[in-house]
ZAMARGU-4260 file (C-alpha; in steps of 0.2 Angstrom, whole numbers, plus 5000, padded with zeros to 4 digits):
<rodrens>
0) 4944/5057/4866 | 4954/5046/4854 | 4974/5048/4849 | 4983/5040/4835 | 5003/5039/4839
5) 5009/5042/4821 | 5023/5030/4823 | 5014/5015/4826 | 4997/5021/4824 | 4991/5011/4841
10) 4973/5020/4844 | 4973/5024/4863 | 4955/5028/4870 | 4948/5031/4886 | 4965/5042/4890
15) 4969/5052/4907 | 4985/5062/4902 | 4995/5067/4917 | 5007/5081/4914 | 5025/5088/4924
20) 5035/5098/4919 | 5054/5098/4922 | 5069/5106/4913 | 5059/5119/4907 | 5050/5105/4895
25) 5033/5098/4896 | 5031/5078/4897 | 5015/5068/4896 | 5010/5050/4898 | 4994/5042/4894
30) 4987/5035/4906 | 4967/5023/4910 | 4956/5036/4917 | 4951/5031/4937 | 4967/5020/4937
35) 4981/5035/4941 | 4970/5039/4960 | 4970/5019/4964 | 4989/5018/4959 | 4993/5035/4972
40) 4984/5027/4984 | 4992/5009/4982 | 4976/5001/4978 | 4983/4997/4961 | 5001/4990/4961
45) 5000/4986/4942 | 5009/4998/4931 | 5002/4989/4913 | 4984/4992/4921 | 4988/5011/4924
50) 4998/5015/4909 | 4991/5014/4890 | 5008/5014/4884 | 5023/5015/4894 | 5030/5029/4883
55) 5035/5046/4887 | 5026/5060/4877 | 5030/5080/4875 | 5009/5079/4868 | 5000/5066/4870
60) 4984/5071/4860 | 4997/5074/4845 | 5006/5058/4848 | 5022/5068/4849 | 5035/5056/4855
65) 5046/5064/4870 | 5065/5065/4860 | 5077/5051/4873 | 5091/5068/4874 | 5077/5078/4881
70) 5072/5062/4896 | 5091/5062/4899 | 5090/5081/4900 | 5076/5083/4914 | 5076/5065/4923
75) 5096/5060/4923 | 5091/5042/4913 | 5081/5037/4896 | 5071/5022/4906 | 5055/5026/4899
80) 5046/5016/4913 | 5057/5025/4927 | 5052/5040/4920 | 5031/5036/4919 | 5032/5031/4936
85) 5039/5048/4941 | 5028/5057/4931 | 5015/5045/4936 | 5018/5049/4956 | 5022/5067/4954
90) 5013/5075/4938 | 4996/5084/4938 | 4982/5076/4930 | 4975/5086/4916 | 4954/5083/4916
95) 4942/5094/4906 | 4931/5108/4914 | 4916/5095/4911 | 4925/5080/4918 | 4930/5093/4933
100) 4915/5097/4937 | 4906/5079/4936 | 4921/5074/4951 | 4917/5086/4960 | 4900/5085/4960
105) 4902/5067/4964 | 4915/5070/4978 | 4901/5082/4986 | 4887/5069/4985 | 4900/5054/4993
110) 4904/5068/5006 | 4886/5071/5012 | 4883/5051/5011 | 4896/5048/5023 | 4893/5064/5034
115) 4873/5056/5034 | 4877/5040/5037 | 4890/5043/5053 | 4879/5057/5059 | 4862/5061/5070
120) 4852/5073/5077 | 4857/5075/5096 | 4842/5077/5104 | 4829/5065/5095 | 4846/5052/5090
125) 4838/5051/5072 | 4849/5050/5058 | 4847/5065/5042 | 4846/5061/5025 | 4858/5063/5014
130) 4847/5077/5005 | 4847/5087/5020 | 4865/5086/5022 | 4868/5093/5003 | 4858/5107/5007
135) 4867/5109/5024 | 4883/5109/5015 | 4878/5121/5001 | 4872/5134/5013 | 4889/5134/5023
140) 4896/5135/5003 | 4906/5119/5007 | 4919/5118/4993 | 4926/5102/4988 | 4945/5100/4989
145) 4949/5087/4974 | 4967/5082/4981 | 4956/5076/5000 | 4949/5060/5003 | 4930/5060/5005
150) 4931/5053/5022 | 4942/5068/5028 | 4932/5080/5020 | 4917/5070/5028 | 4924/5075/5044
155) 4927/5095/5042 | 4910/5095/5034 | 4902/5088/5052 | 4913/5101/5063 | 4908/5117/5052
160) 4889/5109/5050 | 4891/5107/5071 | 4891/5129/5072 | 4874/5130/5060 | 4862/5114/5065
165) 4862/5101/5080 | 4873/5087/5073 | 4885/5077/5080 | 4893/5058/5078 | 4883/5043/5081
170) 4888/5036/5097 | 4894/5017/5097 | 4887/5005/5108 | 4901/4997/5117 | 4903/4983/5132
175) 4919/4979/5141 | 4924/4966/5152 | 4938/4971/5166 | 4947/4961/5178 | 4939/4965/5195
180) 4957/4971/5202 | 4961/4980/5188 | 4943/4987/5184 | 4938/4999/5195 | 4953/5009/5194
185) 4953/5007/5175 | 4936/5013/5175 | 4941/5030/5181 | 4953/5032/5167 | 4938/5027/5155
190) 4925/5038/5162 | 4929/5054/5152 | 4929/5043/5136 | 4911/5038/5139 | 4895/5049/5135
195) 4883/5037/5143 | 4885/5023/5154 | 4869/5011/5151 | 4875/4997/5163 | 4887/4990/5175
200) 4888/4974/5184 | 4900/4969/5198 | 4899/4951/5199 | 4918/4939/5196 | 4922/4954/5183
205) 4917/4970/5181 | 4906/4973/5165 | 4903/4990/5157 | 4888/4992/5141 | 4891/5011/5138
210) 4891/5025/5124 | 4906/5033/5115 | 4908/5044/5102 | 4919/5034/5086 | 4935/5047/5087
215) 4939/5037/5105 | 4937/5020/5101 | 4954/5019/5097 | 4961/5026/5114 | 4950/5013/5123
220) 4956/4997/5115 | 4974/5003/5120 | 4969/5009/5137 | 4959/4990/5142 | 4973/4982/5133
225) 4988/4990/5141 | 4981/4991/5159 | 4973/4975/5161 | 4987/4964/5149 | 4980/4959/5137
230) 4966/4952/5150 | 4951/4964/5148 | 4941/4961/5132 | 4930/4974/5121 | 4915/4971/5110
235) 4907/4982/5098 | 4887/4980/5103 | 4883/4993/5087 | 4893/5005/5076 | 4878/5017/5077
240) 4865/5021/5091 | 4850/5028/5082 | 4833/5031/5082 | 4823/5020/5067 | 4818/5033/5053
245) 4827/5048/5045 | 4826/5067/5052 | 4814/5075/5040 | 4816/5091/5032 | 4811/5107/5037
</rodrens>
């Protein structure tokens, strides 16, 4: 897609036009295609790097230059940078049918990565490729939502995929290191956070190697770190416990 701007005939290529309405007027800005996600997110603080021009349009494809009674009329000033970081923030992203459906598509295939690569088979703790999650996901007709992160989407997929097939979380492998006054009565507040305890050892401290599904890990640095004072310690053995090899398909 290439524009001219009739005024000053800059050629601006590569264009994502984000669009809002206010004042019963349309207004456009041009923007770098992938730069208007990474500037709502906060990954891109740069406003030159997002914008192709910091002027504000009524058509961008046209190169119709917005008239500065109009910005005054719908945003209260005629700061055109103001106004492309409001539009910028607020506005809705136009994107063809065919550039629509390539996001989506990859959003799908960055969901079933993720839900692959967090996920195993309960029962033989071997993890399923990411095809099989794709087919998982088509036969619960998993529908993309556009304005999600992948990584929340991630995590719906896994709880409707729990009520079709036996999946679940990869456990992490954990070891903690109590103070010996502290620790047994600690312990008992940790025990419904753990799925498996694979050691423990009561010598000078008390040390725990368990299992624990990810969604706790948070609630068990606070917990050692608020009962014991800072004085307990928690280390990460492995992110994932799994079997070597991928769950095959049926």
């Amino acid at each position: 897609m290439s524009i001219f701007t009739p005024t000053n005939q800059i050629r601006l290529t590569n264009v994502a036009v984000v669009r809002m309405k206010r004042a019963g007027k349309r207004f456009e800005i041009a923007c770098y295609k992938n730069k208007v996600v990474g500037w709502r997110s906060g990954v891109e603080k740069d406003l030159d790097e997002v914008l192709q021009t910091h002027s504000v349009f009524v058509n961008v494809s046209k190169g119709q230059v917005a008239k500065k009674e109009d910005l005054i009329s719908a945003f209260g000033t005629d700061d055109q940078t103001e106004i492309c970081k409001q539009i910028l923030t607020k506005g809705e992203v136009q994107v063809s049918d065919k550039e629509r459906h390539t996001q989506l598509e990859q959003m799908f295939r960055d969901i079933a990565t993720i839900v692959a690569d967090k996920c195993v088979n309960p029962e033989t703790k071997r993890p399923y490729t990411v095809i099989l999650i794709e087919r998982a996901m088509k036969d619960i007709h998993y529908s993309v939502k556009p304005n999600k992160s992948t990584k929340q989407q991630a995590l719906e997929v896994i709880k409707q995929l729990k009520e079709k097939m036996k999946i679940e979380r990869a456990h992490m492998r954990l070891r903690f290191i109590l103070p010996m006054n502290e620790g047994k009565k600690l312990k008992e507040k940790l025990k419904p956070l753990m799925k498996v305890v694979e050691s423990e050892d009561y010598s000078q401290q008390l040390e725990i190697v368990c299992l624990i599904d990810p969604g706790c890990f948070r609630e068990i640095d606070e917990l050692i770190k608020k009962e014991t004072k800072g004085k307990g310690s928690l280390e990460v053995l492995s992110l994932k416990d799994v079997e070597e090899g991928d769950e095959k398909l049926e």
